[in-house]
C-alpha angles and dihedrals in degrees: 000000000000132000114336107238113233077224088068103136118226083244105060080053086063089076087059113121110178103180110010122144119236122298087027098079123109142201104293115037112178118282118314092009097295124161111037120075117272118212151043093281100056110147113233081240150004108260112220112257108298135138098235125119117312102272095207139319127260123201090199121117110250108182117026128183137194099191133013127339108214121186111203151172099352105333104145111181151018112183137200119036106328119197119184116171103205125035132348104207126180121188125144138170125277110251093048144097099279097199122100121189123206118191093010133061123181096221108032145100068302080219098135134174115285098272120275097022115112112282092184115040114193130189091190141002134348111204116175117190113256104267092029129098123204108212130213092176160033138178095300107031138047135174138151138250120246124196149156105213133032135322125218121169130036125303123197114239125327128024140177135203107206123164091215112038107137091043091112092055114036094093088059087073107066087028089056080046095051087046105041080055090049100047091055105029134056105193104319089325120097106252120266109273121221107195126024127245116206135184119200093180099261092049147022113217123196117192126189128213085237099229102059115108086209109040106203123199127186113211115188090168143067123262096235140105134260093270097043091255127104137326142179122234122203119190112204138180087033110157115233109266093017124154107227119208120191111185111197114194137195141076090261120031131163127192108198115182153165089180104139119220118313113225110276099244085074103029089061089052101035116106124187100201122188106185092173119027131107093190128048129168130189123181148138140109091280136125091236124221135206133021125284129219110199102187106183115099089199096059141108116206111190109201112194090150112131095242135349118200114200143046117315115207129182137171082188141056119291130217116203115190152119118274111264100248087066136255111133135206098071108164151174118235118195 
């Protein structure tokens, strides 16, 4: 797909899937491809976190990132195929587990890449903290690093130096930027929303028209309650089948959340999408749904939420880490 036209109607984003399984994808996936399953082994559908036998394999890209990919503080895992096309750069508290696994999570959607691709893609260097081990497998699952730059630390197991390894995918960057502005923007207007999102403080309601195949909501606020600590979120009078947009704007935005799982039949077609912002934060104790588009080249999106279950798009540099009052094991599932 090339480069997504301003012009792009709400209509023709009806046709986005960011998260379906195979056989349910239609005729525009995000950018590149990205968001079904790619491959032979796609499952019929993503299981909910658990640590059972991998259910199937998926080809698909789940985290992409623009800049620089930094692991901090207790973050433990990011599964499915990660690309980042700056800087891989692992560095975790003393007093921690100091393993990281990439591809492959021991408790996830347990979809991994199709064994000895490349679960960590790098455009430039990988650099893990003396004492710590970066992972790209387990007992049921085993894939390479691949990387451009240098590599410092130790890697388990397989590991490639290529030159250029993030060739394929240079071009998604400025393509995840075009369409993170599209999605949200018609012309220089916010585009029409279809539903309303509300926030009384302790929640955040969105409500559907019922009807639209692409529900659109426009958020100009922070998910989070009165205090700045957590709130819960509800989407109501949502079609079946229905793709839902919600469009968060604003140079500075924060989701904090306890809000368990969503059922599947939404979480597979929910995008979070920040076409502004340069700095994006996403925490809380949840169990996170949906995929997240974050547009801005120029951002920063810190992710400390205990799991986030979805695909995580960026144009811009990701921080994965714990939240700094403590707790450990935050992950991404794909």
């Amino acid at each position: 797909m090339g480069k997504i036209s301003a012009r792009m109607s709400v209509a023709a984003m009806a046709a986005l899937l960011v998260g379906g399984a195979a056989g349910a994808a239609v005729a525009d996936p995000l950018p590149g491809g990205l968001g079904p399953c790619l491959g032979s082994q796609c499952p019929d559908a993503y299981p909910d976190p658990n640590n059972g036998a991998p259910a199937g394999r998926d080809s698909n890209i789940n985290v992409f990132v623009g800049g620089d990919m930094l692991v901090r503080r207790s973050a433990a895992e990011a599964e499915g195929k990660v690309v980042v096309l700056g800087d891989f750069d692992q560095d975790k508290d003393a007093g921690v587990s100091q393993l990281y696994n990439v591809g492959v999570a021991g408790v996830g959607s347990r979809v991994p890449p199709p064994d000895g691709t490349d679960f960590l893609t790098v455009g430039g260097n990988v650099t893990v903290d003396s004492g710590e081990r970066l992972a790209v497998e387990d007992a049921s699952a085993h894939g390479d690093v691949r990387y451009g730059g240098t590599l410092t630390g130790t890697v388990e197991t397989d590991h490639v130096r290529d030159a250029d390894a993030t060739k394929p995918y240079t071009a998604l960057r400025k393509q995840l930027q075009d369409a993170s502005h599209c999605y949200a923007y018609d012309g220089a207007a916010h585009r029409t929303a279809t539903g309303t999102a509300v926030n009384d403080g302790s929640s955040t309601v969105f409500t559907g028209d019922g009807r639209s195949p692409i529900q659109v909501f426009d958020v100009d606020f922070d998910l989070v309650g009165r205090s700045g600590g957590q709130e819960g979120f509800s989407f109501s009078g949502i079609p079946s089948g229905a793709t839902v947009l919600v469009n968060v704007y604003g140079d500075a935005r924060e989701i904090n959340t306890y809000e368990a799982m969503l059922p599947a039949a939404l979480r597979d077609r929910l995008l979070w999408n920040f076409p502004d912002a340069t700095d994006v934060t996403l925490a809380g104790s949840t169990q996170f749904s949906g995929s997240t588009l974050v547009g801005n080249p120029a951002s920063t999106t810190t992710v400390t939420m205990s799991g986030f279950n979805g695909r995580f798009y960026t144009a811009g540099s990701l921080t994965h880490a714990s939240s700094a009052g403590g707790g450990g094991g935050q992950e991404f599932h794909a």
